[in-house]
VOPAGU-2260 file (C-alpha; in pm, 1 decimal, decimal comma):
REM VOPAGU-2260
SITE   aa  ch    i         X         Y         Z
SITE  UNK   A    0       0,0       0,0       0,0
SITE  UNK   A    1     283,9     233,4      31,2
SITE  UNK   A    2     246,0     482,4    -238,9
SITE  UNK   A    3     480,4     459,7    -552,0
SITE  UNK   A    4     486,1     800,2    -594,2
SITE  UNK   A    5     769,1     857,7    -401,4
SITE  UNK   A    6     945,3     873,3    -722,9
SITE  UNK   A    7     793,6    1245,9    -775,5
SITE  UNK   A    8    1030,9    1381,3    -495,2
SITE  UNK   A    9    1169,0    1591,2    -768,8
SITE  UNK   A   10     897,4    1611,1    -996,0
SITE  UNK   A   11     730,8    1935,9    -957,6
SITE  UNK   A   12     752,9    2069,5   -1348,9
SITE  UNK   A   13     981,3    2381,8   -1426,3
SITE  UNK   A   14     738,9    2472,9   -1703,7
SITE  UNK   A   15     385,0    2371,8   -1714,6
SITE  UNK   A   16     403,0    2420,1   -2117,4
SITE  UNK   A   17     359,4    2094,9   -2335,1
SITE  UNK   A   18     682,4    1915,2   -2466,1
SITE  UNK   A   19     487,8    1796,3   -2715,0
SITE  UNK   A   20     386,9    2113,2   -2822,9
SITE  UNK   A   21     696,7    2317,5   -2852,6
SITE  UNK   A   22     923,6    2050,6   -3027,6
SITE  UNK   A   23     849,3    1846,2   -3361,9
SITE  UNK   A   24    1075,1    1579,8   -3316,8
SITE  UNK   A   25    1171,1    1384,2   -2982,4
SITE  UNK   A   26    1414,5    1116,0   -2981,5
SITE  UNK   A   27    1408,1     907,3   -2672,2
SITE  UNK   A   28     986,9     826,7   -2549,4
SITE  UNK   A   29    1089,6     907,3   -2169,8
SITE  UNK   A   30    1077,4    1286,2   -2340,3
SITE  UNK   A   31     744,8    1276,9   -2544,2
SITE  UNK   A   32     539,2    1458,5   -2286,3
SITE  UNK   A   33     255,3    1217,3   -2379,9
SITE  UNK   A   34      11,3    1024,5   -2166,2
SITE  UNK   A   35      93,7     633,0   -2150,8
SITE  UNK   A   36    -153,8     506,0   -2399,5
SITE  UNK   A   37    -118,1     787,9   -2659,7
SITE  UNK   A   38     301,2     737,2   -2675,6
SITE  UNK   A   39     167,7     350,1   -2731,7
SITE  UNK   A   40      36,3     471,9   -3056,1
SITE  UNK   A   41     350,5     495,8   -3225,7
SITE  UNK   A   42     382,1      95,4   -3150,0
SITE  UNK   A   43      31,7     -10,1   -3229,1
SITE  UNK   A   44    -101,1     278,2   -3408,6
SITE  UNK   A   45    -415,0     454,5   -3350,8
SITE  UNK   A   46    -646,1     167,4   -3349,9
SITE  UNK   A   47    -454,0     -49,4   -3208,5
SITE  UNK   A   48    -343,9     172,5   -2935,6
SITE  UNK   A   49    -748,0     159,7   -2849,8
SITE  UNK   A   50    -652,9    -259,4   -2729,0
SITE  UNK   A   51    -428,3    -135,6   -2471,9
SITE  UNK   A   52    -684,0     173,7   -2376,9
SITE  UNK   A   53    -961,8    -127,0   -2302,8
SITE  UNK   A   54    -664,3    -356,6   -2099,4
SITE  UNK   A   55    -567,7     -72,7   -1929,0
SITE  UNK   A   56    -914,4      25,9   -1792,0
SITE  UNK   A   57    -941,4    -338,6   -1710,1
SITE  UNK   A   58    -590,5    -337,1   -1491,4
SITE  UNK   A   59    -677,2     -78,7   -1360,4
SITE  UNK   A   60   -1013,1    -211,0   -1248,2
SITE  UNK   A   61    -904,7    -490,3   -1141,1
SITE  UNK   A   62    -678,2    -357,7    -858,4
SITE  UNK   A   63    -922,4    -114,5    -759,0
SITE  UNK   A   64   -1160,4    -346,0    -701,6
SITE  UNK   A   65    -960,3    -571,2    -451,0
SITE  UNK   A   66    -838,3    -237,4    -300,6
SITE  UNK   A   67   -1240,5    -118,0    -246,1
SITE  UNK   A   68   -1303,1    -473,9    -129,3
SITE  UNK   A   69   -1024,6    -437,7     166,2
SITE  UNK   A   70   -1151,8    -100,6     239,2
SITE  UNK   A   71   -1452,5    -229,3     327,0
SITE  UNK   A   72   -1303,2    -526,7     539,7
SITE  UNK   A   73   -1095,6    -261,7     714,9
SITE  UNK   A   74   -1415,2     -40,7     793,8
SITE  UNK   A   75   -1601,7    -289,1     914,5
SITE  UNK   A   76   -1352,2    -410,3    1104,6
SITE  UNK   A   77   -1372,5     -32,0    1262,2
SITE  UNK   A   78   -1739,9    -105,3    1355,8
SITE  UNK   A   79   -1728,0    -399,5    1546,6
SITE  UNK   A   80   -1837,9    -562,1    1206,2
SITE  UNK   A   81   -2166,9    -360,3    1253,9
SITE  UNK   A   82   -2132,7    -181,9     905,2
SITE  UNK   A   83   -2184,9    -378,4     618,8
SITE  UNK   A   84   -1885,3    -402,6     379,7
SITE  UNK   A   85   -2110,9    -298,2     115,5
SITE  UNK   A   86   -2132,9      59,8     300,3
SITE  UNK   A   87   -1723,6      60,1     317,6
SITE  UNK   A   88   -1727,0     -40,1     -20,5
SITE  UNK   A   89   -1912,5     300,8    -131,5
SITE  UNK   A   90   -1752,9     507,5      63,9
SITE  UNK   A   91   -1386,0     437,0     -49,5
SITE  UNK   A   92   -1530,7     487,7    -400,9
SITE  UNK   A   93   -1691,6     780,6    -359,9
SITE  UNK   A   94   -1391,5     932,4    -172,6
SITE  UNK   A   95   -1126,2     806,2    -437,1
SITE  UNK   A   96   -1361,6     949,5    -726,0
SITE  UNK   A   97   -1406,6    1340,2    -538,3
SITE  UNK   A   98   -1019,8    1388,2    -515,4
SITE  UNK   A   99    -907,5    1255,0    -861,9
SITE  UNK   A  100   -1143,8    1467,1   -1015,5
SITE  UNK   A  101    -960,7    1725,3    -945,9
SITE  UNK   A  102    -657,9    1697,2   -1191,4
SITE  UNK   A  103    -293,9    1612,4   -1153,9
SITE  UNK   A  104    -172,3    1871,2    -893,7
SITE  UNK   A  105    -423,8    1751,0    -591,8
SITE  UNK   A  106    -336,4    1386,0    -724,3
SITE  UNK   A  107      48,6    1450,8    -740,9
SITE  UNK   A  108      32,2    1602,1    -362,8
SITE  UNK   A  109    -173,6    1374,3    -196,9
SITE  UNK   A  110      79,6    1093,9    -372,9
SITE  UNK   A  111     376,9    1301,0    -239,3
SITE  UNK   A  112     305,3    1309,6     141,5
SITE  UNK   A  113      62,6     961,2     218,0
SITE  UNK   A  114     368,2     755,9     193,4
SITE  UNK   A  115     498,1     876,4     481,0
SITE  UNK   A  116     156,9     793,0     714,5
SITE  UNK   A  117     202,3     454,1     543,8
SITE  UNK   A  118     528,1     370,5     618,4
SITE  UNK   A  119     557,7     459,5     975,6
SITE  UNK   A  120     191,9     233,7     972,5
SITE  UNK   A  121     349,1     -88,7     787,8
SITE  UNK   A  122     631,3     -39,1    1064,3
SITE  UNK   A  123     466,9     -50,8    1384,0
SITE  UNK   A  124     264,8    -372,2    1274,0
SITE  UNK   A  125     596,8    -551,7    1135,7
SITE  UNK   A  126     712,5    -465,1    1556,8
SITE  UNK   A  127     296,7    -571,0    1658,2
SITE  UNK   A  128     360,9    -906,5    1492,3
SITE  UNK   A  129     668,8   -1024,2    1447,9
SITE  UNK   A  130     661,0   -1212,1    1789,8
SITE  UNK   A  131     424,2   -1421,2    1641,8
SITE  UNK   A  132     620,7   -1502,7    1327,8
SITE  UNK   A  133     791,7   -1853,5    1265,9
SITE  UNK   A  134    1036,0   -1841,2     999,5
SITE  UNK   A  135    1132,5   -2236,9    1083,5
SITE  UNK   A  136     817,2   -2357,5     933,9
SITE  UNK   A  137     887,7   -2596,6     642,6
SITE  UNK   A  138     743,0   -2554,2     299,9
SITE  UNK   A  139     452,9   -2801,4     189,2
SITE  UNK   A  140     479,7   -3054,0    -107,3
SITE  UNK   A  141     797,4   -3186,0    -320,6
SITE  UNK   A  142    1083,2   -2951,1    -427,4
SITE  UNK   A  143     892,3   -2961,3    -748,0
SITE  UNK   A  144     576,4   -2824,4    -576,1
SITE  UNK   A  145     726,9   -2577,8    -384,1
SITE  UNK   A  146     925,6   -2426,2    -696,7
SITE  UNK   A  147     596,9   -2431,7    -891,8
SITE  UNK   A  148     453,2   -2199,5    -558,6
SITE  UNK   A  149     713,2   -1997,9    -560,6
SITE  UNK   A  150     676,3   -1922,8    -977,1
SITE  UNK   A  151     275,3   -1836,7    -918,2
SITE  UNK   A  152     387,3   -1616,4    -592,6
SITE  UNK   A  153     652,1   -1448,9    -837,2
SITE  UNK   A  154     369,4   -1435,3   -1105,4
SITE  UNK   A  155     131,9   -1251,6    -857,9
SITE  UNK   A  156     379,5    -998,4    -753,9
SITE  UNK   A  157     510,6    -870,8   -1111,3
SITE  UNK   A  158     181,5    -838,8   -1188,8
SITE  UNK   A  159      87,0    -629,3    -942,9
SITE  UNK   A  160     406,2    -368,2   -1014,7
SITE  UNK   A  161     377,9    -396,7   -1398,3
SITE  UNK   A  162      24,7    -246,4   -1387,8
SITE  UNK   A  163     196,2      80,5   -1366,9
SITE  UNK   A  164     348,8     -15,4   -1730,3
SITE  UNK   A  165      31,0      88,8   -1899,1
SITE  UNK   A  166      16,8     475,1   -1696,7
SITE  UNK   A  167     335,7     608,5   -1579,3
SITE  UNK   A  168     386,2     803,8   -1808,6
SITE  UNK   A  169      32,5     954,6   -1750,3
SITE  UNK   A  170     201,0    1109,2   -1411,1
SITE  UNK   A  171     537,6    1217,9   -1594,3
SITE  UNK   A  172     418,0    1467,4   -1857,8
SITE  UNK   A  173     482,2    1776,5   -1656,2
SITE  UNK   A  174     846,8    1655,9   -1585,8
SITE  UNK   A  175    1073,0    1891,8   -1734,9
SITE  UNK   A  176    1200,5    1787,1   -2107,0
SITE  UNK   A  177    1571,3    1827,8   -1942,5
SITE  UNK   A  178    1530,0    1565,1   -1783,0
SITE  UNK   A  179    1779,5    1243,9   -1802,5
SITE  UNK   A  180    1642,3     924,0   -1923,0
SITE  UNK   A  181    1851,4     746,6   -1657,7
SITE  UNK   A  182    1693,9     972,5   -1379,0
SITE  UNK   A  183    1352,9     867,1   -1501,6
SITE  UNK   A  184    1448,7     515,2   -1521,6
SITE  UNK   A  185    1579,3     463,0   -1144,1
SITE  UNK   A  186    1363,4     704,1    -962,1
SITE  UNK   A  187    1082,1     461,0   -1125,1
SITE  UNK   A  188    1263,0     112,2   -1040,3
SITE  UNK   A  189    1318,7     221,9    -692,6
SITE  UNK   A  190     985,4     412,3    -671,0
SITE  UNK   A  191     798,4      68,5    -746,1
SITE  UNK   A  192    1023,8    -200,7    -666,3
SITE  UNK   A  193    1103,4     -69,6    -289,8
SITE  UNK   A  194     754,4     -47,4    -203,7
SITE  UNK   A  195     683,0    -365,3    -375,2
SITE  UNK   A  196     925,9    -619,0    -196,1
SITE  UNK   A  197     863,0    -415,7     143,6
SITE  UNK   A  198     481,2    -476,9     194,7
SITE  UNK   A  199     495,1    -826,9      15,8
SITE  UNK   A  200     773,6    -911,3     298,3
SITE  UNK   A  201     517,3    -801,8     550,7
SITE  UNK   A  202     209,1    -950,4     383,1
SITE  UNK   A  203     420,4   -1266,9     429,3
SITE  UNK   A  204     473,3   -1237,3     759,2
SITE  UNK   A  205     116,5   -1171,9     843,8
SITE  UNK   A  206     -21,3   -1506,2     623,3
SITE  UNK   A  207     263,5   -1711,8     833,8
SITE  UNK   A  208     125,4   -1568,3    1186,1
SITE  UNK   A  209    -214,8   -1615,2    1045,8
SITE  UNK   A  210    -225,9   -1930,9     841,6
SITE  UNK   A  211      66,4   -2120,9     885,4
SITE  UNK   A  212     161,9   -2048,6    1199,8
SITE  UNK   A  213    -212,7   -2069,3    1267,0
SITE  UNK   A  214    -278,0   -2280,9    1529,6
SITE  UNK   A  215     -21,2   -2117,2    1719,5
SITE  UNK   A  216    -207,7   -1776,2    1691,7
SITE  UNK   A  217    -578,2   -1898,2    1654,4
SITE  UNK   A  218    -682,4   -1532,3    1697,8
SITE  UNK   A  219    -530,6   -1425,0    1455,6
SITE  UNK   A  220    -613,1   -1712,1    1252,2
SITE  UNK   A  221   -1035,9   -1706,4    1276,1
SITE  UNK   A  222    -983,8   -1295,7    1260,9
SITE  UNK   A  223    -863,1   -1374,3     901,2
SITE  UNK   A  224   -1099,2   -1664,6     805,4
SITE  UNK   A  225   -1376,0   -1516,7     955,1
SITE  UNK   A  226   -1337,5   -1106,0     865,8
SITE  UNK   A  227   -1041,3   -1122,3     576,4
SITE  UNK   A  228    -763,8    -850,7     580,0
SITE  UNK   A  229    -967,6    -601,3     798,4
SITE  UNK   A  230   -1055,9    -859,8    1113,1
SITE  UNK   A  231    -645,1    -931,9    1063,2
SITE  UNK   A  232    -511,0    -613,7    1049,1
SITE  UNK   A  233    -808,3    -531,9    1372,0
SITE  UNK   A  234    -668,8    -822,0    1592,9
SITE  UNK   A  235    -238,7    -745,3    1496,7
SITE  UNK   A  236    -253,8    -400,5    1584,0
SITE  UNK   A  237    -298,9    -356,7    1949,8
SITE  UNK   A  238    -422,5    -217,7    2194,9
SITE  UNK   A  239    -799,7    -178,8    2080,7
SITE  UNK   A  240    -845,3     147,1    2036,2
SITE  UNK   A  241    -504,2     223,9    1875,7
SITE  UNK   A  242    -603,4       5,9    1637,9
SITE  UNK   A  243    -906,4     142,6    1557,7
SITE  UNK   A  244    -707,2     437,2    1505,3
SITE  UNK   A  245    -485,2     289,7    1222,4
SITE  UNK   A  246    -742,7      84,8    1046,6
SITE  UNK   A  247    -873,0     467,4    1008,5
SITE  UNK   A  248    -580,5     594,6     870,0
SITE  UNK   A  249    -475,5     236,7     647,0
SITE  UNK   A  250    -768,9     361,9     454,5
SITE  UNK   A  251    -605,4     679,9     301,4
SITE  UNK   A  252    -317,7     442,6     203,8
SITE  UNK   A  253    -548,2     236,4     -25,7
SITE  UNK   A  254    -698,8     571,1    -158,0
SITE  UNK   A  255    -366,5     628,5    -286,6
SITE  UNK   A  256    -366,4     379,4    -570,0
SITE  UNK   A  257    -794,3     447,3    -635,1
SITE  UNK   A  258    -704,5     790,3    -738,3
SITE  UNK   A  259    -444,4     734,1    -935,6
SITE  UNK   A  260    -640,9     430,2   -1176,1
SITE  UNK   A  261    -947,9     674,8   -1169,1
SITE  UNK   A  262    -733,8     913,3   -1331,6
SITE  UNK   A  263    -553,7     727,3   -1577,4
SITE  UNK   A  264    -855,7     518,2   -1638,7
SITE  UNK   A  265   -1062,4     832,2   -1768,1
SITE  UNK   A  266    -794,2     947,7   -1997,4
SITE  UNK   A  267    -756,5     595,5   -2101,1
SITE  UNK   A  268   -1146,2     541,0   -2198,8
SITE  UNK   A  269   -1074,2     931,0   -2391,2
SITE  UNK   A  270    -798,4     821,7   -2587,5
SITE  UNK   A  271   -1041,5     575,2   -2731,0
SITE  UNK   A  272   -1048,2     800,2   -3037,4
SITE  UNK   A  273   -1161,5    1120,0   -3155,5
SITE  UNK   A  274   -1555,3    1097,9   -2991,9
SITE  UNK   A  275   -1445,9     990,6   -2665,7
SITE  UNK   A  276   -1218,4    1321,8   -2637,3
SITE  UNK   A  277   -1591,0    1544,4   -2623,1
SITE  UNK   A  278   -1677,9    1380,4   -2270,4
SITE  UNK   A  279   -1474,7    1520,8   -2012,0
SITE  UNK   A  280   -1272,0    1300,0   -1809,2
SITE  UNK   A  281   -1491,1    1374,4   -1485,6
SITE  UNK   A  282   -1762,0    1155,1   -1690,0
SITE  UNK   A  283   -1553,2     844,9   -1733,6
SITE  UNK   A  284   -1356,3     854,5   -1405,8
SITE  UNK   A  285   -1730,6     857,0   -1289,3
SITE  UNK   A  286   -1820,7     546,5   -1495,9
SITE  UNK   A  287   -1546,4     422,5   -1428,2
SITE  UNK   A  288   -1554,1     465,9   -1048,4
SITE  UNK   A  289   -1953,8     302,0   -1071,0
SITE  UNK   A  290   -1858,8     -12,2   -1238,1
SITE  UNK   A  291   -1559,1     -60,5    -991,7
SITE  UNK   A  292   -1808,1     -12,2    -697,3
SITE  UNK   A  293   -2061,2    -253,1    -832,5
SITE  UNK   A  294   -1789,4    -514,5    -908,9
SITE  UNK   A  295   -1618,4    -459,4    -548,9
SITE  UNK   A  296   -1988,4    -531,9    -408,3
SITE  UNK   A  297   -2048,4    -812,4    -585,5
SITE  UNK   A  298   -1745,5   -1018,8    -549,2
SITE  UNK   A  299   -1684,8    -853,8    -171,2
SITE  UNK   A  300   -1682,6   -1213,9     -27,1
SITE  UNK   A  301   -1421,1   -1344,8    -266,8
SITE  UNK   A  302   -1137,6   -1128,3    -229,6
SITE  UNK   A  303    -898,3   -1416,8    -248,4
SITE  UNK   A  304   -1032,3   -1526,7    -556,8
SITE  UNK   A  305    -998,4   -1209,5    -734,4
SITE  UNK   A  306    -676,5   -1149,8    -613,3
SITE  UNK   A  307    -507,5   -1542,1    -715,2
SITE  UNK   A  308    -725,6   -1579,5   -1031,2
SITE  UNK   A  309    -731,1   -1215,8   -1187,6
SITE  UNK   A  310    -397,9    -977,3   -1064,5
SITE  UNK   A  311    -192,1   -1270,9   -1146,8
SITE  UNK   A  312    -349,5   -1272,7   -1521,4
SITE  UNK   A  313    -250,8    -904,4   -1548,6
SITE  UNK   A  314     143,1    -953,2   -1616,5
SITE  UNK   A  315     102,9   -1136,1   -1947,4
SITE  UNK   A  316      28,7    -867,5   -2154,6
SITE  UNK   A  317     203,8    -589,2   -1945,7
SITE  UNK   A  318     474,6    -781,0   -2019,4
SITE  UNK   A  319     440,5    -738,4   -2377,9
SITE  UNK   A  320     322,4    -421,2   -2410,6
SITE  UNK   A  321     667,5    -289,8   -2240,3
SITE  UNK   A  322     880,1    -512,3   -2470,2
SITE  UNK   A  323     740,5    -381,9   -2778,2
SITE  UNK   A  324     774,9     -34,5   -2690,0
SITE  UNK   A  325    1101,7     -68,4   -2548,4
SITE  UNK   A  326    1188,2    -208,8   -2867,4
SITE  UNK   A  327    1031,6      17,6   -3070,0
SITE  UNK   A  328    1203,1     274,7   -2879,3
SITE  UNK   A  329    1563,0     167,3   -2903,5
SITE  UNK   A  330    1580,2      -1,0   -3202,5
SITE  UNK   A  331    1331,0     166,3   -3473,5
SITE  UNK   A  332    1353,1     473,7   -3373,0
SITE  UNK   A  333    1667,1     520,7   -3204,2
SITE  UNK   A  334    1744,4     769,8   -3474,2
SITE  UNK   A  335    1458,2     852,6   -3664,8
SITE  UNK   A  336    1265,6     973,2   -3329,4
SITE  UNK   A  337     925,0    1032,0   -3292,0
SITE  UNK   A  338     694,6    1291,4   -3514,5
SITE  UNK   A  339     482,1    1456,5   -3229,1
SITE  UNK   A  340     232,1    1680,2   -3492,7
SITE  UNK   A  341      94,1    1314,5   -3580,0
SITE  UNK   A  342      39,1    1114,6   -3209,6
SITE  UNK   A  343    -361,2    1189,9   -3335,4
SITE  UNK   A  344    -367,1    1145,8   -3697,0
SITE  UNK   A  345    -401,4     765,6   -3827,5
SITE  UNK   A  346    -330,5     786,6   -4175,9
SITE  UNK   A  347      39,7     893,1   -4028,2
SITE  UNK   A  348      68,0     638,2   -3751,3
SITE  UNK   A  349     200,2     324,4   -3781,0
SITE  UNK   A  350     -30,0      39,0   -3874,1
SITE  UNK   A  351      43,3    -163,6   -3570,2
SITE  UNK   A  352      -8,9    -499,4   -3683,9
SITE  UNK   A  353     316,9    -601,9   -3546,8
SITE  UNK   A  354     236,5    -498,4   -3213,6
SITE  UNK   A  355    -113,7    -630,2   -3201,2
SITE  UNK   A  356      39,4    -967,0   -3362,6
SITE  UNK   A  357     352,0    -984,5   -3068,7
SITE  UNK   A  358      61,1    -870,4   -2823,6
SITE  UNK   A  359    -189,6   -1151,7   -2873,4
SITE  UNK   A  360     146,8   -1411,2   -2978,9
SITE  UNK   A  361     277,6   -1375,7   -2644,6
SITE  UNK   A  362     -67,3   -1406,8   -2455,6
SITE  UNK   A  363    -178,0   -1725,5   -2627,8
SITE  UNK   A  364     202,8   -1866,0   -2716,3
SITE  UNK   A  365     335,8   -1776,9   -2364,8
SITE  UNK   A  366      72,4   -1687,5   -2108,4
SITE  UNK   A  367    -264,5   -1953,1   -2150,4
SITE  UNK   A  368      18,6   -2247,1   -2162,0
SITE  UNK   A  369     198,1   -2082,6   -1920,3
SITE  UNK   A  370     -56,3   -2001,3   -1658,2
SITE  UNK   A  371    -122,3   -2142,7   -1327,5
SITE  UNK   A  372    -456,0   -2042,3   -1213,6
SITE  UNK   A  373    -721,6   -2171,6    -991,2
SITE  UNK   A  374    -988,9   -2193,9   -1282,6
SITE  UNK   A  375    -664,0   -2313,8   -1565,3
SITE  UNK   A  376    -384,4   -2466,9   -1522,3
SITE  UNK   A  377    -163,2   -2466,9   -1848,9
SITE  UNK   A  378      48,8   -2776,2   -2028,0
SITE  UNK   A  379     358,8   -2610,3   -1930,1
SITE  UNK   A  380     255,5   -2515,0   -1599,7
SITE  UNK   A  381     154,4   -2831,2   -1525,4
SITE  UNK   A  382     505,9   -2969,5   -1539,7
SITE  UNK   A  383     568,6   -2865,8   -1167,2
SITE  UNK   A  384     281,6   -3082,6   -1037,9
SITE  UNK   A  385     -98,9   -3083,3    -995,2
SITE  UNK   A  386    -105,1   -2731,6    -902,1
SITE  UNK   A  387     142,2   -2608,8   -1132,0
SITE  UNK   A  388     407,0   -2348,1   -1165,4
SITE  UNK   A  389     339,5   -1999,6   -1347,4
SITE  UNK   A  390     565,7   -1943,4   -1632,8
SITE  UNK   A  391     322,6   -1755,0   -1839,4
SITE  UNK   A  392     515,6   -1417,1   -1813,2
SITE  UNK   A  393     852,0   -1554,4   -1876,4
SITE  UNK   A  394     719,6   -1735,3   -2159,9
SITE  UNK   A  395     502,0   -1424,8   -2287,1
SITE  UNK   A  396     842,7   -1168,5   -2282,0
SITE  UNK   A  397    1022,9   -1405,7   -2470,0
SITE  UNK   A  398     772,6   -1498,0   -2753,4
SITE  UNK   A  399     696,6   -1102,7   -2808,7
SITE  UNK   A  400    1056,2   -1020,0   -2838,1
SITE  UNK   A  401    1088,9   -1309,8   -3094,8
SITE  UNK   A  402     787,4   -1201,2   -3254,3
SITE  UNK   A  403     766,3    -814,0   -3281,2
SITE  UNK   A  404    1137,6    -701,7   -3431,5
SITE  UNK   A  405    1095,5    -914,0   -3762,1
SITE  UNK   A  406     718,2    -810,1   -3791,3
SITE  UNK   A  407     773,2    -442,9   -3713,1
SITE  UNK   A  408    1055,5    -446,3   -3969,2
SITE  UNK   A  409     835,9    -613,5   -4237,7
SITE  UNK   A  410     564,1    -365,7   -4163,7
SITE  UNK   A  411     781,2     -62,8   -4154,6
SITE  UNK   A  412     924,1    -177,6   -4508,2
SITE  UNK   A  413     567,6    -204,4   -4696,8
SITE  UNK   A  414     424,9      61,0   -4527,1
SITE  UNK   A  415     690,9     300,8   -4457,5
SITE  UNK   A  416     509,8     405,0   -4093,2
């Protein structure tokens, strides 16, 4: 829950004025001033960029849903379990909606400061619970088992950092065009990956106190199976009221990442194409924001489900929708650049079957065989036992970056895009 946007320490603009606007040509896309999904267009053209505009929306939408769900664990959880998760459910949408409504400088300041609360949060429960810890516990099943676990684990947590592969950029286009490449690059690595590893450390803590190590801590153990994350988080913290207190204040953590996929969700659904630029953003991040809420409501008692069977499923195209562009990036146009006058003209786009061809080869070459999933479990998968082992991103990279340089270069030759 700690908020990736530590990586805008620095990133208060110099001048609010366009990059794209005031220069033609750009030659590296960490400079293109661009939202996420429009620089895409210069991989998978203009209708092809509208793909990764409807997976986007869908990432997003998939987080915020288990984020709204745990929101209204934690609320209840507040109540004595008096308030219906349904109400917390509403409420965390409603509040996430109001404040990213409100355009990128309210978003980029709440983002720069809720870290903090976060942090100093996620430390006093690591010292609340790490008594109740044991790190001796041996892992279930054959080596083969326990390697497959640990590729699905792996599988779960890329996914859930390469979501941000689809909008960065939506929260760098006021950066100054100065700005170094290499800056961008590690001030985004550490900006996801510290964050990442830290509360996945501590979300494995708490399932060993709680599950593993349950019948050593049985409260903790029936807080979890009978409330979820909010009766947990309720019974680590202590005493009572101080935890209370935090549950309160865990909240605005998880309204750090709602804002953010509102946002970048609306501009998503407007980049659509030419019609979907009339509605303002305020409409879709509204439409957006309803469907979440109705989804969250809906599939409230299943949080583990949606978290195992969908976030997981996220990675395999994130996956190749970085690759091409990186490729794209470095290889095509590593001298030509980018033409900036034509991000929203078609006829001068590229036709982007090559990226919509490495897209879908890598999802059905790489990620369906690949996958280990509750519902699926894949042929290659399957090879590290009955529950299987998730290769599907591994397998997904390396079929798009087999797939997209010799199709790119075919389609750059006959259509000269």
């Amino acid at each position: 829950w700690c908020s990736v946007y530590f990586i805008h320490w620095n990133s208060w603009p110099k001048s609010k004025s366009s990059f794209a606007l005031k220069f033609k040509y750009s030659s590296d896309l960490s400079q293109l001033g661009l939202r996420q999904i429009a620089s895409s267009r210069y991989s998978f053209g203009f209708y092809g960029a509208k793909l990764c505009s409807v997976l986007n929306v869908v990432i997003g939408g998939g987080f915020a849903v288990v984020n709204v769900v745990v929101v209204g664990q934690i609320l209840a959880a507040v109540s004595n379990y008096s308030m219906p998760l349904a109400v917390g459910c509403v409420i965390i949408a409603v509040i996430s909606y109001v404040i990213s409504i409100f355009g990128f400088a309210l978003i980029h300041t709440f983002e720069k400061y809720s870290w903090i609360m976060t942090f100093i949060l996620l430390i006093i429960l690591m010292g609340e619970v790490g008594n109740k810890v044991d790190a001796s516990l041996p892992a279930e099943g054959t080596s083969l088992e326990v390697a497959g676990s640990f590729l699905s684990f792996m599988a779960i947590c890329f996914s859930s950092s390469s979501g941000w592969c689809s909008m960065a950029a939506d929260y760098y286009c006021n950066y100054p065009a100065t700005t170094k490449s290499w800056k961008i690059f590690f001030l985004t690595l550490f900006g996801i990956s510290i964050p990442t590893i830290f509360t996945t450390a501590i979300g494995s803590c708490l399932g060993n106190a709680a599950i593993t190590n349950g019948a050593a801590n049985p409260i903790l153990s029936e807080a979890y199976e009978d409330h979820g994350l909010g009766g947990l988080l309720r019974e680590s913290y202590h005493p009572m009221g101080f935890s209370k207190f935090c549950l309160v204040l865990l909240v605005f953590s998880v309204l750090g990442n709602n804002i953010a996929i509102n946002y970048s969700s609306g501009l998503s659904l407007q980049l659509l194409g030419h019609y979907f630029h009339a509605i303002p953003r305020f409409i879709w991040s509204f439409l957006n924001a309803l469907v979440i809420a109705v989804l969250a409501i809906a599939g409230r008692e299943h949080l583990s489900l949606i978290v195992s069977n969908f976030v997981s499923l996220l990675g395999y195209w994130t996956i190749s929708f970085t690759f091409i562009l990186l490729v794209e990036d470095k290889w095509f146009r590593r001298n030509e650049g980018y033409d900036l006058n034509v991000w929203d003209v078609p006829g001068k786009l590229p036709w982007g079957v090559a990226a919509v061809v490495a897209l879908l080869a890598g999802y059905l070459g790489g990620g369906v065989p690949g996958m280990s999933q509750t519902w699926y479990v894949g042929p290659i998968a399957l090879k590290f036992g009955p529950y299987g082992g998730d290769v599907g991103i591994f397998l997904s990279g390396a079929i798009t970056l087999l797939v997209y340089p010799p199709a790119r270069w075919y389609e750059r030759k006959v259509t000269h895009r």
